[in-house]
N, C-alpha and C positions, 0 to 999 in steps of 0.2 A: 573516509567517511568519519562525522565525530557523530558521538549522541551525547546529550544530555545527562545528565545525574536527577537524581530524585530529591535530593536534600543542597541545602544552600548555606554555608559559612558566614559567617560575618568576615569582611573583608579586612586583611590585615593590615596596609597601608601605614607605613610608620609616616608622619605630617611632620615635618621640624620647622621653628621659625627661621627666617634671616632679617632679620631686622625690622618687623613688620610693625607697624603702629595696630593698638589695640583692637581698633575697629577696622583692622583689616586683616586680622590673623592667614586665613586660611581663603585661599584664589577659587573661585569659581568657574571653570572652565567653559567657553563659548559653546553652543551646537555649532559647531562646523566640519562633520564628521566627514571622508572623501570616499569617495567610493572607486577612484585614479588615484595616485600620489603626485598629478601633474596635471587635474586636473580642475579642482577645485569644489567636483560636483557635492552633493550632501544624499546622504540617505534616505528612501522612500518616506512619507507619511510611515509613522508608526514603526518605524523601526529607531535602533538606537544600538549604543556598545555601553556594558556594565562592567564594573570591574567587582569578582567575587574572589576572595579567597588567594587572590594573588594571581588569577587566570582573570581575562579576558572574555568578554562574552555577547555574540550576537542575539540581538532580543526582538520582538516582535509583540507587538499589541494592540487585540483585536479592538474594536471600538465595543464588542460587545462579548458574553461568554461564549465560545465557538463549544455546541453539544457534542458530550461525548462520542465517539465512534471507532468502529473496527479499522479502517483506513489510519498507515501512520500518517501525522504529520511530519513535512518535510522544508525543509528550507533549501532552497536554491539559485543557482545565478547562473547566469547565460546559458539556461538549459542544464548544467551539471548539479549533480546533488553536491549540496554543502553540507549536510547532517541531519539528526534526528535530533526534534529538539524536544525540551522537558517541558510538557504543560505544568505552570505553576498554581496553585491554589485557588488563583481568581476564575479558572478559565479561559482570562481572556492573555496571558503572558505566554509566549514561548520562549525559552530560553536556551542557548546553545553552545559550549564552550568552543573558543576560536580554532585551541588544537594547531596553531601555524597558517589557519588562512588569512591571506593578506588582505586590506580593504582594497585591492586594486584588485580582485577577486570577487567582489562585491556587485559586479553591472549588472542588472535587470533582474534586482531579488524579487524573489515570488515566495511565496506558502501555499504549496500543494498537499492533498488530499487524495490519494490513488490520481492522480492526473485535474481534478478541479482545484482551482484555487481559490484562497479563503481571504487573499487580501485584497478582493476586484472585488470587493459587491458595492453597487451603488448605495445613494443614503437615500433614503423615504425621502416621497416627494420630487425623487428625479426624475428627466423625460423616460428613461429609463422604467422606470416603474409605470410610468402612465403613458405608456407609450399603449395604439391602438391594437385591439386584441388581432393576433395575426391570426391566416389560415392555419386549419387545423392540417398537419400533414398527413395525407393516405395510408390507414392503415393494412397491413397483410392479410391478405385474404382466408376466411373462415376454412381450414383443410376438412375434407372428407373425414368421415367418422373412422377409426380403426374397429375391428372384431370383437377389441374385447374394450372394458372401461376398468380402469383398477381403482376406480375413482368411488365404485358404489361399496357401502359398507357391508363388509359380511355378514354371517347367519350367528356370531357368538357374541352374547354379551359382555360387559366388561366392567373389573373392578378397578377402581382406583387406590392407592397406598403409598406412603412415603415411608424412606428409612434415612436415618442419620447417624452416621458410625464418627469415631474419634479422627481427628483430622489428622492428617499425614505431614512430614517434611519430605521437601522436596527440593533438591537443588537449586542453590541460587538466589531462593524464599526467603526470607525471613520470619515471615507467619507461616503459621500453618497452613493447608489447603482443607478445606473441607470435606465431606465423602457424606453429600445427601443426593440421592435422590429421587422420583419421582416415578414409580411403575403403576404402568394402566396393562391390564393384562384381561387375558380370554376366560369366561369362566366357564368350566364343563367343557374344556376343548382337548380330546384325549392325546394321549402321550407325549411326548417331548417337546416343547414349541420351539422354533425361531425365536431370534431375540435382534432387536434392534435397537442401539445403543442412540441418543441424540444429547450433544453438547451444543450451546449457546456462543455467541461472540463478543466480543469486548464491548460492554454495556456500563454504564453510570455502577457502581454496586450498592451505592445506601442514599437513603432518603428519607425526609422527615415527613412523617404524616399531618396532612391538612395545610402543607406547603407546597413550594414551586422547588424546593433548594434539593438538590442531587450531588453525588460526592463520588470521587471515583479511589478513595481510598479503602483499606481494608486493615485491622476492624473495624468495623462501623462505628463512629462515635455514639457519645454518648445520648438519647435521645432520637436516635435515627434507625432505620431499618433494613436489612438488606433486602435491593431487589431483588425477586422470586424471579429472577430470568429462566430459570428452567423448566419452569412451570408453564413456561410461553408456547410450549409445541402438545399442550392437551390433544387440541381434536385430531392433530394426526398422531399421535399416540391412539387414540381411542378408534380410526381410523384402521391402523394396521391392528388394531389389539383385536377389534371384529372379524379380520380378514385370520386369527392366530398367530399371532406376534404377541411375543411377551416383551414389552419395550419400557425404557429405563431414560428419563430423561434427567442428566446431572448438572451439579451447579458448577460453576470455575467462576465466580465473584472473587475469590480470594488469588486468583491467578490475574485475573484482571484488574484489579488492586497493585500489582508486584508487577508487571509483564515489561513497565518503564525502564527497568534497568538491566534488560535483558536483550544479546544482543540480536534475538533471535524473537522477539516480541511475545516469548511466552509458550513458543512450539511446541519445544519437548517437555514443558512442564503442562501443558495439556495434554502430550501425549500420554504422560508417565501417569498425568488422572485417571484416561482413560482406562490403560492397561491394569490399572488397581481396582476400580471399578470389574472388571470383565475376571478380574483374579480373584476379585468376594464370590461373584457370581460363582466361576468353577469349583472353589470352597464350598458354596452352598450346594454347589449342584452332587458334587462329590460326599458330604457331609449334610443331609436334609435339618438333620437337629440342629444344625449350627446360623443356619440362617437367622437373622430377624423375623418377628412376630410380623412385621408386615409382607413381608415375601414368603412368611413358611408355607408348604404346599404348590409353588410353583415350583414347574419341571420344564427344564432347559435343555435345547438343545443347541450346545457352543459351538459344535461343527457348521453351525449355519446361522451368522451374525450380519448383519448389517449395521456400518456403521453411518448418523448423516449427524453433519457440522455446519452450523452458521457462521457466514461471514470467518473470526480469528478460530471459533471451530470447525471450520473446514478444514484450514489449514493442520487444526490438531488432529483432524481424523484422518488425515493424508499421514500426515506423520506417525498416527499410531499404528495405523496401517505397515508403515516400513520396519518400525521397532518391531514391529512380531512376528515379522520374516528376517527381520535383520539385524537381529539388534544392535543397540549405540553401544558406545562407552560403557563403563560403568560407572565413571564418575561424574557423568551430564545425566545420567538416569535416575530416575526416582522410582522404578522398579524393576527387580532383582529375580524375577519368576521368569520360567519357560511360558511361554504361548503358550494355555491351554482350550484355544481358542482358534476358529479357522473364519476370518474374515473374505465374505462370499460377493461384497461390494460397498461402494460408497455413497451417501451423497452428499454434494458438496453446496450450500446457499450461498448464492454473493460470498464466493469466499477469497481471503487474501489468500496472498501467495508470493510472501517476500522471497523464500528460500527459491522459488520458481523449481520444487523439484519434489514432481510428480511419481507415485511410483508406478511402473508401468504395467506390471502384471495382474492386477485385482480391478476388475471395474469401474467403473465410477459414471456419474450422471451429474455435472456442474450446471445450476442455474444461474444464468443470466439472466438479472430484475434490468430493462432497459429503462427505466426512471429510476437505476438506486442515486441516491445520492450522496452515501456512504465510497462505498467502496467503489466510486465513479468513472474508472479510466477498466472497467471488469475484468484483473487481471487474472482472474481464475479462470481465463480460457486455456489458459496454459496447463490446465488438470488434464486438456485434451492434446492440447498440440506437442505438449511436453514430452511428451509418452512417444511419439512418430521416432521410429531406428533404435532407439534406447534396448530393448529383448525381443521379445518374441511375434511382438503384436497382434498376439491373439484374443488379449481381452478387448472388450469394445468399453470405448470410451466417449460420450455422447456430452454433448453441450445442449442447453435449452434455453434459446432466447424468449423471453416473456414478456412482450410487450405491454407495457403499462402499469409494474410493479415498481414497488421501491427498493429499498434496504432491511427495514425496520418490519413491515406489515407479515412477515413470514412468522413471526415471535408474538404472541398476542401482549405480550408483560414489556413490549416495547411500541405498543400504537394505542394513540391515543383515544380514549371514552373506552377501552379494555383494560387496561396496563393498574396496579394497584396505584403505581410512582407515578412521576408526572414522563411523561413520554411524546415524540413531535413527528412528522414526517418529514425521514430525512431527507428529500427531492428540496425539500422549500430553504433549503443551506446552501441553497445554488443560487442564490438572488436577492436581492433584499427584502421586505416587510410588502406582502401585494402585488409583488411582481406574476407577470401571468403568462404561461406555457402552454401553448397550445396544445401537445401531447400529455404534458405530466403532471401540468397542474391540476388541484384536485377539480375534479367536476370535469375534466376535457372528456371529449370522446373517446379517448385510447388511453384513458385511467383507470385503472380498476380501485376498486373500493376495499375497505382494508380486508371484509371476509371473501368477496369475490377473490383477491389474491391469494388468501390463506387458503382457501377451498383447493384453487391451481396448484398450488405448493404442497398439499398433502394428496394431489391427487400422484405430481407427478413425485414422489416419495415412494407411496403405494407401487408406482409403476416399476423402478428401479428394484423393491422387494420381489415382486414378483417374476421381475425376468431375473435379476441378478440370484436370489436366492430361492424361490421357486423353483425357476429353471422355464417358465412358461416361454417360450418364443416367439409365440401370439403379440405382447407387450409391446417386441425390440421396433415394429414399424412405428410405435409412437415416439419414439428415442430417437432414433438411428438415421435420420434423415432419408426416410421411405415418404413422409410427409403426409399423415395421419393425424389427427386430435381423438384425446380424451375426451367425451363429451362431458363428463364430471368437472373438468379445470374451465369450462365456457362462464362466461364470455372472453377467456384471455386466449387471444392470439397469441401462441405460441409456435417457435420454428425451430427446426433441430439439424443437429448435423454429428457426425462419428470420425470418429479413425478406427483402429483395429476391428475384432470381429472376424467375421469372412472377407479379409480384405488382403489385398496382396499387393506392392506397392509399383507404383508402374512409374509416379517423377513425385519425387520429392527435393524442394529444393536447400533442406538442409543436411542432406543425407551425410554423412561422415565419411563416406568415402568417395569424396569429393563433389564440387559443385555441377551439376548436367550445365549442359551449351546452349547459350538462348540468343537464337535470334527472332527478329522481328517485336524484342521487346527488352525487358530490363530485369535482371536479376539484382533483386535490391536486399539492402541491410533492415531487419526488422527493427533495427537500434541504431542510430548513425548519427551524427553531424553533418549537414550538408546535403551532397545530392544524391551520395547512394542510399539515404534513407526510404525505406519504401513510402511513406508519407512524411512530408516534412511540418514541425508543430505547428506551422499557421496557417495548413493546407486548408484551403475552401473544403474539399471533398469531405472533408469529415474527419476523425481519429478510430485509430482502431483496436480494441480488444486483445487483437494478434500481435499485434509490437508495442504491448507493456513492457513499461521500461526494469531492468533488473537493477545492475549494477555500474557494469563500463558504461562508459557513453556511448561506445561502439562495441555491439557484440559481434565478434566472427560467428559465422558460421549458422547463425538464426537469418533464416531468407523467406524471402517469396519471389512471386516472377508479377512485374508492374506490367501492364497495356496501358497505352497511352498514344490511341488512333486519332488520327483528323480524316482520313476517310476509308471509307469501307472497302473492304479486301484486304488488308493491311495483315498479313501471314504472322501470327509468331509461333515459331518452331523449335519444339524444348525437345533435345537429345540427352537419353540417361549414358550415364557412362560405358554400360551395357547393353543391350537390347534386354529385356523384360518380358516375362512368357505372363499370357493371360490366357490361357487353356484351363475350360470348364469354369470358367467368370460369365456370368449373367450379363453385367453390365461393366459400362467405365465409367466410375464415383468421381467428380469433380468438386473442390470445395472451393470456389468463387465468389469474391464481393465484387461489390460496383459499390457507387457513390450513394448516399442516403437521399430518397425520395424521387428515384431515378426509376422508370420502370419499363419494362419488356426490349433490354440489353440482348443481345443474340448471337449465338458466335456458331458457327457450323465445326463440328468435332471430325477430323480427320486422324490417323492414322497407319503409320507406313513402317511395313515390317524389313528387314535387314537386307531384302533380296529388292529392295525398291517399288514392291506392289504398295497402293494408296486405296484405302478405302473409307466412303465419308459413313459414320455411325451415326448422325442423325442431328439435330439443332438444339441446341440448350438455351432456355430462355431465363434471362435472371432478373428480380425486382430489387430494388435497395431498399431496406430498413426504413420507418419514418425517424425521421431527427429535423432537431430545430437548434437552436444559436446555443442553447442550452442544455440541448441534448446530443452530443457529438461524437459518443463511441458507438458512431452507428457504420463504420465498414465493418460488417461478419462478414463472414463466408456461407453462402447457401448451396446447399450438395445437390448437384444436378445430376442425374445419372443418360449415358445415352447407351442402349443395347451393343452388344458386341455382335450379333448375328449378320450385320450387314459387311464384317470382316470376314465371318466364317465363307459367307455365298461368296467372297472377290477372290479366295484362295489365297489368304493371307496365312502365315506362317504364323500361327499365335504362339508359339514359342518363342518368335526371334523378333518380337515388335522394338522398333527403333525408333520411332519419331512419334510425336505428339505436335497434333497440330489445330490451332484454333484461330478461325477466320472470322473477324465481328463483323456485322453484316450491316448494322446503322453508319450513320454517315460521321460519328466522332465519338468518344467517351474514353472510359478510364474504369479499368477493372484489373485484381488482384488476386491471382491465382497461387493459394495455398498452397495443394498436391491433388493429385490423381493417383485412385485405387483400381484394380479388376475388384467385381462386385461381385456377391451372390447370398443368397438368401440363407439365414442361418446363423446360431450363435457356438460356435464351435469351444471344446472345452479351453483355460485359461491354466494351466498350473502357473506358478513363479517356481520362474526359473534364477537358478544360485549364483546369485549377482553378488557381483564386489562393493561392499559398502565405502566410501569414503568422509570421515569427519575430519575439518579444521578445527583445531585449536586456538586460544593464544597465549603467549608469553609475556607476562609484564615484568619490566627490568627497569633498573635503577636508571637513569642518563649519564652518571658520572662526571669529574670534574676534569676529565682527559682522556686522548685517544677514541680510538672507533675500535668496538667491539663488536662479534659477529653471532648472533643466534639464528639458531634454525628454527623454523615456524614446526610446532608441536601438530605433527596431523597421525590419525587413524585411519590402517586401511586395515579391512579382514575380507575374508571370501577366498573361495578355490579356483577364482576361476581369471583369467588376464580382461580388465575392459577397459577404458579410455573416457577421459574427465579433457574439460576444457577447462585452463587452468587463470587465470587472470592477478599480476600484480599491479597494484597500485604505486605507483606516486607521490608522497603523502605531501610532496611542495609543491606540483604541477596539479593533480589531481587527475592527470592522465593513467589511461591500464593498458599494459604488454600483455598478450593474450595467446596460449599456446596450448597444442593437444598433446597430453601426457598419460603414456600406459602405468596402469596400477593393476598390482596383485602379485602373483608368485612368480621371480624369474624378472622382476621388472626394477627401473629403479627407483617408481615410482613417484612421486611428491616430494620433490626437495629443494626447500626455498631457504638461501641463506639471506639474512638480513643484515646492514650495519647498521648498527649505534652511535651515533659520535659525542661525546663526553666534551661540557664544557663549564664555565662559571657564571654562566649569564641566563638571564629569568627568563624564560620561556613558557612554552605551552606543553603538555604533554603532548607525544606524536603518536600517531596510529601507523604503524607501516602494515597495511591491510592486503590480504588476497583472498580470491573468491572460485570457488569452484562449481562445475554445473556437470551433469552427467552428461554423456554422449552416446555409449553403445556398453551394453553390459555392466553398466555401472548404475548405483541410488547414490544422493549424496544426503547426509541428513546433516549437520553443521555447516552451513555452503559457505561461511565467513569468518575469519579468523587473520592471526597474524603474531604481530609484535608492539607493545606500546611500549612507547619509551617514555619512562614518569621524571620529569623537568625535579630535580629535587634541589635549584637553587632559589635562594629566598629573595620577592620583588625588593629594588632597589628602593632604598627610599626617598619619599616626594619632598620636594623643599619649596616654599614657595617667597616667592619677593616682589614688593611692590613696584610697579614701575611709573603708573599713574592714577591715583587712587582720588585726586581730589583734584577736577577738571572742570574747564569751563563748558557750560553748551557748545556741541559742535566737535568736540573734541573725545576722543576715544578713552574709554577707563579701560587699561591694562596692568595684569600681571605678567607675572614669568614664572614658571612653572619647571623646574628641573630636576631629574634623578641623579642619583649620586651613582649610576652604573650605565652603561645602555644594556636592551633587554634585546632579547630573540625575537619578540611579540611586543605591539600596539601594547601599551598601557592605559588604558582608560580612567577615566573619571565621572560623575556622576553630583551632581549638585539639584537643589529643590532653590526658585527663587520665593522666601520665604517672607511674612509681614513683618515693615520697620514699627520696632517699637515707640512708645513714649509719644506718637502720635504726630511723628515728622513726616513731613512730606513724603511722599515715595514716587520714586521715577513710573512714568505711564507708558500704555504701549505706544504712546504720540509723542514720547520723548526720545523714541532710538529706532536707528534705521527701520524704516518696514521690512524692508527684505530679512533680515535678520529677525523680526517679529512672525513672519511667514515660515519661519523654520519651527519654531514652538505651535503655531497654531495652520490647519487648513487655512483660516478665514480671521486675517485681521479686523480684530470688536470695533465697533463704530456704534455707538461713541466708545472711546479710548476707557481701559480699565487698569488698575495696578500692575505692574508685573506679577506679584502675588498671587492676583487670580486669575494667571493663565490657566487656562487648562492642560494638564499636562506639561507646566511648567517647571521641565525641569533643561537645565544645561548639558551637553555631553563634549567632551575632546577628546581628544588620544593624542599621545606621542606616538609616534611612528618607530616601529622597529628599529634599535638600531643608533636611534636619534637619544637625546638627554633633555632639550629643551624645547618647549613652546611658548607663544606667547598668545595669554588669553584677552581676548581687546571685546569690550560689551560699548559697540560704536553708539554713539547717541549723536540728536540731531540739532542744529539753532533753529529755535523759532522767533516769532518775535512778541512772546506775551511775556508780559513783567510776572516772573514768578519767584518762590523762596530757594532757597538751596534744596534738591531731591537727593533722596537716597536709591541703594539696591542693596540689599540685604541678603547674603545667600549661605543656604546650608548644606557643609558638604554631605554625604551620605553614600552607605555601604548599600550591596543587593538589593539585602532587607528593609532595606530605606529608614535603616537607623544611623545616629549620628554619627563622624568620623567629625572629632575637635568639635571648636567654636564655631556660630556664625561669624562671618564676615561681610563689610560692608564697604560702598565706593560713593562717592559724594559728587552731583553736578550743578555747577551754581549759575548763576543768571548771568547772561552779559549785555542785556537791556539798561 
């Protein structure tokens, strides 16, 4: 994988003449970028190769500024990640250093967003946009009320106060981070309170007042303001703070500023906010005097913390969560204190989830907004599924899909006619300017409005305090997939589903010790190429939540089990490696999707214990999610439960259950079974249990002018106890990953990746030789990425350029020749602007050179014909080819037959920054009328 950098060089390219006449000094390079080395093709609309600093660089450019968001952007081809690339100052630039990929690597680039892509929107005015308003799709049905509502606000008033302390460093940072924030708390609510900590997610951070202009840099310049992102979660602040919660909402503007060049987007420097934050608190709480004027006289109690994250603070409150049972490094950490603090659950908003590693022992409650349009492919379901075999599985881990939310509407400082800054909803970054959704657009039927959502969102917050830190048990059927609402979150149809808890696992089909036997169906890859993918990306049926992509292209060991009937009876029958005791289980929990807008699916649940008795427990009926063309991560899993009573009457051996069996009972469909638990009612205690932490590192090393050198990739593992990591190397020529289960901890031999170097004299790229680690059983992983780079430290060759036909007649080609005085490792690029002839000469038009070749600068050749000058986006691109010395640049023009003067083309070469490299140059075509 490569990323981006934050900062951009002026390009060093040494230019030498060979014999070139005046007005031809320096060669303008053709667009005729290839995307084969044998094939001719050229690069999508709006992409291009820059040459920076002596690297190479795939660029991308939106037509307009693509708004800030938590979601990275991605560059990719034929379904494989190509990198992370660096949003540049305008917004609308991505840029991405090459790192060794070839343009024959380059077939069917895209720009993804958690799973949307950003380079398919239609332009205003297409059928596309005006296309007739479709059916609204079925929404899920209003669930019975539960007992209790955590939604109503309690009996204690509440104050508001801020504080802001000296900012901190923090690794990897260059600024400081800042330590402000925002407590609403109970007044007159006796002894100790709870505390509930909330972080924000990757947001714009400064904005100028009585404008549209937003900045995502930190410090704010001059004249601009930082957005108050953390001011965005008041009412549920004020929410829990009536219920007795003392809660603390903080800023990470300043982490979201920096998080660009980091390989981890910011994790552990959220975490490490967090932990500082929670370390003033137990200072204050231990030292009353010592507090701030705005918190003095609040009384804390740290034993009982709740932490909730939006979006990229999700992912920090995941992670702070693992730092304070486990802690990191010392040298990735940015805090140095013991836990004085007992985190009693989480919750998680739309939250990312690059590292994919969830910790499993401490609760958690992830929502799913089904209209985000942030964080769109919802890879935070993995907060849930992540957790399945990993320890103990006794915390309960709950998912909440919430039909008709966005991204942004959770944060009031991020929706707009609230927000101080200018703010937008992010569903409408899925389509162009008007476009209309039947589910999510604003106004549809199954849209919620931005307080209708925020009300949902702090009710189910509320709900996760109360069960997770309360302890009420009342709560867990709104959660836990008992299938309950909160009447406080109405009108959002909401659906939920669990793992752990009172659950006990009956077929899992990632279990780690080994895959169970499937017949009558298809145990698929959650991540794949090809067919054993459990959905493949251009599946009609929908995309899903559960096979968020991580890293390989192909993950071992992440499964589900596919159905895919054409008529009814169609048995499939999933054997665990063992028989599975379900004695003193209520029910069998089933976690099952079907296809989006699919409804009353039906499969008869059987069950056959060791000794061959079959007994059927009763019929599970499932509905699909609504989704439209625009709304696609709609396969979930909805947890159906059928009683185990009608095994106990058949004399079934529930100790020694061996088979799992499910018969659909419609005439054809396609549904995807997650796992199956024994049920029963009850939230049983959760300690964390003393798991083996593992961090990667990386190594960066010279590349040298000779030989291959061998480093070992720098990893940390601590803990008492043996557990098992899926370990994955990359590729860094193919782009392909070898994928293996490795025991780590005491007695092991753990994690030991050697790498080569090989040392040479020729300009290249810097190389990433990357591997990735994921937990599997007894093991967290907090740095899941690391490796070895190898830093190219020869200098680019330099360009010569010579004329070959610089003064031609119509009809005939203007060429240069363009050669390095070395060949390189890596494509050399070039970059030209065609710029206005002076003195008021002629100038070649876009009706004087091939159209085809005018079709490369522009979507839509101008009629009537304008300068070359003012193409739009007129600029030239080539490359040499790895390897290779020469090219030859040809700007074909065509004979017509109007009597005209001699025309010029005037072109200027240019670095990144689109400042000058030398002189312009110029080519001349005269009449042959």
């Amino acid at each position: 994988m490569i990323r981006g950098r934050k900062a951009w060089a002026t390009a060093v390219a040494v230019l030498t003449l060979a014999g070139v006449a005046p007005t031809g000094a320096y060669a303008a390079p053709a667009l005729e970028l290839r995307t084969a080395a044998d094939t001719g093709g050229t690069l999508p609309p709006g992409w291009r190769i820059t040459a920076d600093n002596g690297q190479n660089h795939l660029e991308w450019r939106a037509p307009e500024p693509v708004p800030p968001g938590d979601a990275r952007v991605e560059f990719r081809a034929n379904g494989a990640l190509v990198g992370i690339p660096q949003r540049l100052d305008d917004g609308r630039t991505f840029r991405l250093p090459f790192d060794g990929v070839r343009t024959a690597d380059l077939d069917d680039l895209r720009v993804e967003a958690a799973g949307r892509r950003l380079d398919e929107r239609e332009t205003p005015g297409s059928d596309a946009g005006r296309q007739a308003k479709p059916p609204a799709p079925k929404l899920p049905p209003k669930l019975p009320a539960g007992t209790v509502d955590p939604g109503k606000p309690g009996s204690y008033a509440t104050t508001t106060t801020e504080y802001d302390l000296p900012g901190i460093k923090l690794p990897g940072l260059p600024e400081r981070v800042e330590m402000r924030g925002v407590v609403v708390a109970p007044t007159k609510a006796p002894g100790k309170r709870p505390v509930a900590l909330f972080l924000h997610g990757r947001h714009a951070t400064c904005y100028v007042p009585g404008t549209d202009d937003l900045d995502e840099t930190w410090p704010c310049a001059k004249g601009s303001k930082p957005i108050p992102s953390h001011r965005g979660y008041l009412r549920d602040q004020k929410l829990l703070a009536s219920q007795g919660y003392v809660t603390v909402s903080i800023s990470a503007n300043s982490i979201s500023g920096q998080d660009e060049w980091l390989e981890d987007d910011g994790e552990q420097a959220r975490s490490s906010l967090i932990r500082n934050h929670l370390g003033r608190w137990a200072d204050w709480a231990a030292k009353p005097a010592s507090a701030p004027a705005a918190v003095r006289g609040t009384k804390t109690d740290l034993s009982k913390v709740l932490l909730v994250g939006h979006s990229r603070g999700g992912e920090g409150v995941n992670r702070a969560v693992m730092d304070s049972l486990y802690p990191p490094p010392a040298a990735q950490d940015g805090y140095h204190s013991k836990a004085r603090w007992n985190i009693r659950g989480t919750v998680l908003i739309a939250p990312t989830a690059v590292g994919q590693n969830p910790v499993p022992d401490v609760p958690s409650l992830t929502i799913l907004p089904g209209c985000d349009g942030d964080v769109a492919n919802l890879e935070g379901q993995v907060y849930t599924d992540g957790t399945r075999g990993v320890s103990q599985g006794k915390a309960l881990h709950s998912s909440v899909y919430m039909t008709g939310a966005n991204h942004n509407y959770f944060n009031t400082e991020w929706t707009p006619g609230q927000a101080q800054a200018p703010a937008n909803d992010d569903f409408l970054s899925l389509g162009p300017p008007g476009f209309n959704d039947p589910l999510c657009s604003p106004g549809a039927a199954g849209r919620l409005t931005a307080d209708q959502q925020h009300k949902a969102g702090a009710t189910y917050i509320a709900a996760a305090a109360r069960l997770f830190v309360a302890g009420d048990d009342r709560v867990r059927q709104l959660v836990d997939g008992t299938g309950h609402r909160a009447p406080s979150a109405d009108p959002a149809r909401v659906l939920t589903h669990a793992v752990g808890g009172n659950r006990s696992t009956v077929f899992l089909p990632d279990d780690p010790q080994g895959p169970p036997k499937v017949t009558g169906a298809r145990l698929c890859d959650a991540v794949a190429p090809g067919r054993s993918a459990c959905i493949g990306e251009e599946e009609e049926s929908g995309l899903s939540p559960h096979f968020a992509f991580w890293g390989p292209t192909h993950e071992a060991g992440r499964r589900a089990v596919a159905l895919d009937w054409k008529k009814p009876g169609t048995v499939a029958r999933l054997t665990p490696k063992k028989p599975v005791a379900v004695k003193g289980a209520q029910s069998l929990a089933l976690r099952l999707a079907v296809p989006p807008n699919t409804s009353g699916t039906r499969f008869d649940v059987h069950v056959k214990d060791a000794q061959g008795k079959r007994a059927k427990l009763g019929t599970a009926t499932i509905d699909g999610l609504p989704g439209t063309d625009r709304v696609r991560r709609t396969v979930w899993a909805r947890e159906v439960r059928v009683p185990l009573a009608p095994a106990t009457r058949a004399g079934l051996d529930l100790g020694q259950i061996a088979h799992l069996e499910l018969t659909p009972l419609s005439s054809s469909g396609k549904a995807w079974l997650m796992d199956a638990w024994s049920w029963k009612p009850g939230t049983p205690a959760a300690p964390a249990a003393p798991l083996t932490r593992v961090d990667i590192g990386r190594l960066t090393v010279k590349e040298g002018d000779s030989g291959v050198r061998t480093y070992q990739v720098p990893v940390s593992t601590t803990g008492k106890n043996v557990g098992t990591v899926r370990l994955y190397v990359n590729d860094p020529d193919t782009g392909k990953s070898t994928g293996k289960l490795v025991k780590v901890g005491p007695g092991t031999a753990g994690i030991k990746v050697k790498l080569k170097v090989e040392g040479n004299k020729r300009h290249g790229e810097d190389k990433n030789h990357d591997i990735l680690v994921k937990a599997v059983q007894g093991t967290v992983v907090g740095a899941h990425i690391g490796g070895v780079t190898a830093q190219d430290d020869d200098p680019m060759p330099k360009v010569t350029v010579e004329p070959v036909a610089t003064d031609v007649t119509e009809g005939a080609p203007l060429r240069w020749r363009i050669s390095l005085s070395a060949p390189a490792d890596t494509e050399t690029a070039f970059s030209a602007q065609l710029v206005a002839v002076p003195g008021g000469r002629p100038e070649l038009s876009t009706a004087d050179v091939d159209q085809e070749w005018v079709s490369q600068l522009v979507d839509e050749v101008p009629n009537p014909a304008i300068p070359l000058s003012k193409v739009p986006y007129g600029e030239l691109e080539h490359t040499i080819p790895a390897g290779s010395t020469t090219i030859t640049l040809t700007v074909p023009t065509i004979r017509d037959k109007t009597k005209e003067p001699a025309e010029y083309i005037r072109v200027q070469l240019t670095d990144a920054a689109e400042q000058p490299l030398g002189a312009p140059f110029e080519g001349v075509v005269r009449d042959t009328v």
